[in-house]
C-alpha positions in Angstrom: 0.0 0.0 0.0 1.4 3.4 -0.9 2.4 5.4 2.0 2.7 9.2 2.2 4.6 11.7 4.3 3.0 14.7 3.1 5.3 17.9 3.2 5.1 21.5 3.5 5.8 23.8 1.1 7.2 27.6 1.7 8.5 30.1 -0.7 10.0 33.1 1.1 10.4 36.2 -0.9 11.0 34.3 -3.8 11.7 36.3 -7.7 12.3 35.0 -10.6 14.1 36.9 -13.7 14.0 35.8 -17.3 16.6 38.2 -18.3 15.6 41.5 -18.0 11.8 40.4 -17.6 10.5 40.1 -13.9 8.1 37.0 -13.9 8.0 36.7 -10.5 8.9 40.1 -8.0 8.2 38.9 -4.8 6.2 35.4 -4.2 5.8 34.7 -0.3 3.1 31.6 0.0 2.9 28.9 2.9 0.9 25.3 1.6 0.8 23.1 4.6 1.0 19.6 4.7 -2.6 17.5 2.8 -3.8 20.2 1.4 -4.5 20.2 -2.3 -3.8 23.9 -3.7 -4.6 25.4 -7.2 -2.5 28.2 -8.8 -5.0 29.6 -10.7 -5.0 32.6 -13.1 -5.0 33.8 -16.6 -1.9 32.9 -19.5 1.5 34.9 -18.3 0.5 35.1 -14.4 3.4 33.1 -13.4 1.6 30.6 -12.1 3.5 28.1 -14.2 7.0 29.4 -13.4 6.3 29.3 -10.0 5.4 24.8 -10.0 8.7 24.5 -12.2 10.4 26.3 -9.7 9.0 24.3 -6.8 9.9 21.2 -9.3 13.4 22.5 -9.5 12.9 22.7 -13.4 13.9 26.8 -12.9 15.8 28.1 -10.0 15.0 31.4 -8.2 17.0 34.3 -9.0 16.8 35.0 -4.9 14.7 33.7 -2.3 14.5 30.2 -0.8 12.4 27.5 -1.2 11.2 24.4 1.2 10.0 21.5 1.4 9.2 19.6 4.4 11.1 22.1 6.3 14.6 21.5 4.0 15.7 24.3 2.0 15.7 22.9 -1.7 16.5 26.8 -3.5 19.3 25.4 -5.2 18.4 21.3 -5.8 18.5 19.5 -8.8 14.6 18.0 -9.6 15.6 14.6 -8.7 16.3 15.5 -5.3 13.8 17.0 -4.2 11.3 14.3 -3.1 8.3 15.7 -5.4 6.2 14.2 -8.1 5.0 16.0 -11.4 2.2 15.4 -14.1 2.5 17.1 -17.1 -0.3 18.6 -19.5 0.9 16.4 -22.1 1.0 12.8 -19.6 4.5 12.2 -21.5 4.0 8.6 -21.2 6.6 6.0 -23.5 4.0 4.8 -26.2 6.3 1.8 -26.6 5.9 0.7 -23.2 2.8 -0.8 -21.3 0.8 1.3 -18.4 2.9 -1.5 -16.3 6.1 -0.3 -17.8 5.4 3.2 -17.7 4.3 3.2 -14.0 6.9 0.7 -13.2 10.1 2.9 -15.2 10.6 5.6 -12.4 10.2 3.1 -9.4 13.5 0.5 -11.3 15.2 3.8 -12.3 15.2 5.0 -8.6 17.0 1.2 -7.6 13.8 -0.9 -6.8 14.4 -4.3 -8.5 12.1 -6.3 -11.2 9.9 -7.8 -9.4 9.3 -5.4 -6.2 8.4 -2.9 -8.9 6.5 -4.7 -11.0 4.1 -5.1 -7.6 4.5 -1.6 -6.6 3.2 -0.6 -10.2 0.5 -2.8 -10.4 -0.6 -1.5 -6.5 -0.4 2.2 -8.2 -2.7 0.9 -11.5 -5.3 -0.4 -8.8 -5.1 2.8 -6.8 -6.5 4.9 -9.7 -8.8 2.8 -11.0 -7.0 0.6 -13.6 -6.3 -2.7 -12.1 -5.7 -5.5 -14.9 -4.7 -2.9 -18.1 -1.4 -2.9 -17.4 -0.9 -5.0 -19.7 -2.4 -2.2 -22.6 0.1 0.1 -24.6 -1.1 4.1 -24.1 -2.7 4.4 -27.7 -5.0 1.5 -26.4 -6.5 3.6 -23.5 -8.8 6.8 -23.4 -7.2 10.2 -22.8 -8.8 9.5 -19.2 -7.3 6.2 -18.4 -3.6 7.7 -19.9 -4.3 11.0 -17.5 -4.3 8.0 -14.3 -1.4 6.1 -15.6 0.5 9.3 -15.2 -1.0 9.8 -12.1 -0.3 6.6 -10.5 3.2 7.1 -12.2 3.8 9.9 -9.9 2.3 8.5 -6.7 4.1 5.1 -6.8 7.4 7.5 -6.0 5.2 8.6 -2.7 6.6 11.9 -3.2 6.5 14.3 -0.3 4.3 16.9 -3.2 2.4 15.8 -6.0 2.8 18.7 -9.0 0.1 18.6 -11.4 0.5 20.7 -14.6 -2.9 21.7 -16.4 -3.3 18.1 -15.9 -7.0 18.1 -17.4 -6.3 20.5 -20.7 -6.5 17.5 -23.3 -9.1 16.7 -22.0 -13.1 16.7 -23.4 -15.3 19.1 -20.7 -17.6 15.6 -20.1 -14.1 13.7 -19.3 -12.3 16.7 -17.1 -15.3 17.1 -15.0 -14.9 13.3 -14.3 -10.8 12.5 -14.2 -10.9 16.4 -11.4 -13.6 14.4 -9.1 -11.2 11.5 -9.2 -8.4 13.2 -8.7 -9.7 15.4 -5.4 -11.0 11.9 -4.1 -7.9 10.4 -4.5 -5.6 13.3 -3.2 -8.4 13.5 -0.1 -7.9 9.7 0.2 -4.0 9.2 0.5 -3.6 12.4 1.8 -0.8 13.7 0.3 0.0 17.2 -0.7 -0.6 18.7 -4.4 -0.2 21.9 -5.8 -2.6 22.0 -9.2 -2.1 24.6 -11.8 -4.5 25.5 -14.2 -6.2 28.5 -15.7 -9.7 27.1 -15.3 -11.5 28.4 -12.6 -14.4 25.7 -12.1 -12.1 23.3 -12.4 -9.8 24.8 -9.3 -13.1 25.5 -7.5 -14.5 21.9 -7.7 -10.6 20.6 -7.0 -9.3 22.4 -3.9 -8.7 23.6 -0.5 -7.2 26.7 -1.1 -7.3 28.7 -4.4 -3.8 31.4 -5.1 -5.4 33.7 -7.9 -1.7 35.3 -9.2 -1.7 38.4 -11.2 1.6 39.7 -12.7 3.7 37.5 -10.5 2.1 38.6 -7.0 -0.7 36.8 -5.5 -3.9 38.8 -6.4 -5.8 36.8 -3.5 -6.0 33.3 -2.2 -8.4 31.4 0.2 -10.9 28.7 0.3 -12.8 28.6 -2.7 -16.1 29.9 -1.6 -14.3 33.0 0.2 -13.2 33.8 -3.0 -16.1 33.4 -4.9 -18.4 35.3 -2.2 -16.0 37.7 -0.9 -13.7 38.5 -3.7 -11.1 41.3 -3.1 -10.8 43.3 -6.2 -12.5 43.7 -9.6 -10.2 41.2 -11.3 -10.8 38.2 -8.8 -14.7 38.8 -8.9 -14.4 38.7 -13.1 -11.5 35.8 -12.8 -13.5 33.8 -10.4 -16.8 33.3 -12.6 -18.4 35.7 -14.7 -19.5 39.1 -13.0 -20.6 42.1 -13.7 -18.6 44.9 -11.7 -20.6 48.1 -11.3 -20.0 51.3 -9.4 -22.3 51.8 -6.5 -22.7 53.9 -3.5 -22.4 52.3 0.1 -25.2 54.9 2.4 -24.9 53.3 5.3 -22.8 50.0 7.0 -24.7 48.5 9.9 -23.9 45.1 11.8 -21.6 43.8 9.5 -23.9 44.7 6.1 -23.8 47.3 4.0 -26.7 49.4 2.2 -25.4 50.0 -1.5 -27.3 52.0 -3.9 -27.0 51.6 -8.1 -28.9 54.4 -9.4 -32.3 53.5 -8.3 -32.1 50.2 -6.6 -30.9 49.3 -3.1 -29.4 46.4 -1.9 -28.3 45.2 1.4 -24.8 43.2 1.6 -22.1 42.1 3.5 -19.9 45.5 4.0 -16.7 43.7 3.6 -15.0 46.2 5.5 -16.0 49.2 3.1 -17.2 52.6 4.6 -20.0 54.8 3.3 -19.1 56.7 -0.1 -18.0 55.5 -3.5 -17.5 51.3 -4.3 -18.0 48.9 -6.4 -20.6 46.1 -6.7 -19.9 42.5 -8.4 -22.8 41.1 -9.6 -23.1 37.4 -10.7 -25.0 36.8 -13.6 -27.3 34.0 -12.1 -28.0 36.9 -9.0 -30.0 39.8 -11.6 -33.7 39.2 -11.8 -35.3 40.5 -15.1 -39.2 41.2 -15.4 -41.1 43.5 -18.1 -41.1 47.0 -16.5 -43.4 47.3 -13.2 -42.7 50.8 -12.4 -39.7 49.1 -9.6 -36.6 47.9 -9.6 -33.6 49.4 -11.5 -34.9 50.4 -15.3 -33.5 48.6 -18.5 -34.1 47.7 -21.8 -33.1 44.0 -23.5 -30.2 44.2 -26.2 -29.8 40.5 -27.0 -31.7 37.6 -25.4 -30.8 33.6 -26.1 -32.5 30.7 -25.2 -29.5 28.1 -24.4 -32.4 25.0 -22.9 -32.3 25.0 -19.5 -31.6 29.2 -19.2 -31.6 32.7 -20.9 -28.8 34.6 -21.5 -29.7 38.3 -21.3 -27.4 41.9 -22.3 -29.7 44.3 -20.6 -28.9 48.1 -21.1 -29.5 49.7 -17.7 -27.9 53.4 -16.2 -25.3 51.2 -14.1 -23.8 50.0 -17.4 -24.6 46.7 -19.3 -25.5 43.7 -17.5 -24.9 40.1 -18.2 -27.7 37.9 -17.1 -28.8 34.2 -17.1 -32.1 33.6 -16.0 -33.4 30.1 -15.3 -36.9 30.7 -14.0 -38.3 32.4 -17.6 -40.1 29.8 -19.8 -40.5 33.0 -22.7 -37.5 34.6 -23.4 -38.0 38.5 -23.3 -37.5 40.2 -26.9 -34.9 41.9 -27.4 -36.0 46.1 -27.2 -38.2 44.7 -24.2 -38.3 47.4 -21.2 -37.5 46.1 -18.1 -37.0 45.9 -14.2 -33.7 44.8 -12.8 -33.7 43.5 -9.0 -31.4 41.4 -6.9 -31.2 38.4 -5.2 -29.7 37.4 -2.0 -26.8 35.4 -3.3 -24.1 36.3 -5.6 -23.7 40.0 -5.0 -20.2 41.3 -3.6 -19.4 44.7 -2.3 -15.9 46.1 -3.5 -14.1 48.6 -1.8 -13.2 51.3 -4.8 
């Protein structure tokens, strides 16, 4: 049975130069020990260059680096005691899923036979007992995704690195290979840090969620503090679609807020903010739309699309223009439709401007 040690993992003031280009300025992050954590964020955030530097594939340019409490800055990747999965699996075609799992466990010293068990333990751990036997171009993208998993895990690695592991991928398939991957990680307990640019798939994946802009960490927390409570503009349009709209905060009472957008008001948590000019994030699935009542905030339909189970709405309103899915309309509204704009509960944030 695969054992794990699970380890910490610290950067401390870390940068990173690529010549006279600053991808990283100053990263300071703590991940402790079993937790699974996603860098998330869009193409050129450094999310990517911060796992190869944890995987000893770049090396700072200052700061340290630690694992498990050891200072690693300056490793080599093999000895470092971590795992990685890459976006493309980079499994040998010529070799079985047996082979494949089998080659870093007989590189590392294990002989034959121990790690011809060992591999065929790691198989059954992800779900592919008895196909070791099968060559990679004989199994679904899924099935080779696992192989490279259980590739990595045989190693019991103190971290498990996982590299857009899901991006070749269909949607149908990543939705299931993520669930399988969060109940294994939960299951063994070991520690994984998870890059990808995808935010439902680092919502449905982890503990904690770093959203990196530019190199710094724009914001990080549980996923539901992030999505709820965001702390800018970026992270509320990063972390699912929203609209961001100015607002003014008229009074903060017992921890909620009373925000005002032209007409309409809306109570919400204050988030900290004080009375006076903010911002309001607005999830698309939050925006109620009805044929003009006289209440509400006014508006007028641009486009409206029937996607099956919801309608898609651009509504034209003095805030700005609003995104809007609806699933409670069985009649899509025209577009040209006049219209009243009101809240719900859920899915509205308050940003401090």
């Amino acid at each position: 049975m695969t054992t794990f040690k699970p380890g910490s993992v610290v950067f401390e003031h870390v940068r990173k130069d690529f010549g006279s280009f600053t991808a990283i300025p100053d990263l300071s992050l703590t991940i402790e020990p079993g937790t699974l954590v996603t860098l998330l964020g869009p193409s050129g955030c450094g999310k990517t260059t911060t796992l190869r530097m944890l995987a000893g594939l770049e090396h700072p340019t200052s700061g340290r680096i630690l694992i498990g409490g050891k200072d690693v800055t300056m490793l080599p990747a093999h000895s470092r005691d971590v795992s990685m999965v890459f976006q493309s699996y980079a499994l040998f075609p010529h070799m079985s899923a047996l082979e494949n799992v089998a080659y870093g466990l007989e590189s590392s010293g294990l002989k034959g036979k121990e790690a011809k068990e060992k591999a065929e333990e790691g198989l059954a751990q992800v779900g592919l007992a008895g196909m070791g036997h099968r060559l990679p171009a004989e199994l679904s993208g899924g099935q080779q995704q696992r192989v490279a998993v259980a590739r990595a895990l045989v190693l019991e690695p103190q971290v498990l690195l996982l590299d857009e592991p899901l991006s070749n991928l269909d949607a149908r398939l990543r939705r299931r290979v993520r669930t399988e991957i969060r109940e294994l990680q939960q299951r063994l307990g070991f520690t994984a840090v998870y890059v990808t640019h995808d935010q439902d798939e680092a919502l449905a994946v982890s503990d904690t969620i770093v959203v990196m802009k530019d190199g710094h960490i724009a914001q990080s927390g549980a996923p539901r503090d992030l999505y709820e409570a965001p702390a800018s503009s970026f992270i509320a349009d990063f972390m699912g679609e929203a609209n961001v709209v100015p607002c003014s905060v008229v009074s903060v009472e017992g921890g909620m807020a009373l925000v005002r957008v032209g007409d309409l008001e809306h109570k919400v948590p204050s988030s900290g903010a004080r009375p006076g000019s903010a911002q309001l994030a607005i999830r698309p699935g939050a925006v109620g739309v009805s044929e003009r009542n006289g209440s509400g905030l006014a508006g007028k339909v641009l486009t409206s699309a029937y996607l099956g189970d919801h309608v898609e709405y651009e509504v034209e309103t003095a805030a700005g223009t609003l995104f809007v899915t609806d699933h409670t309309v069985t009649t899509p509204l025209p577009s040209q439709t006049e219209v009243s704009i009101n809240l719900r509960p859920r899915g509205i944030a308050l940003i401090a401007a």
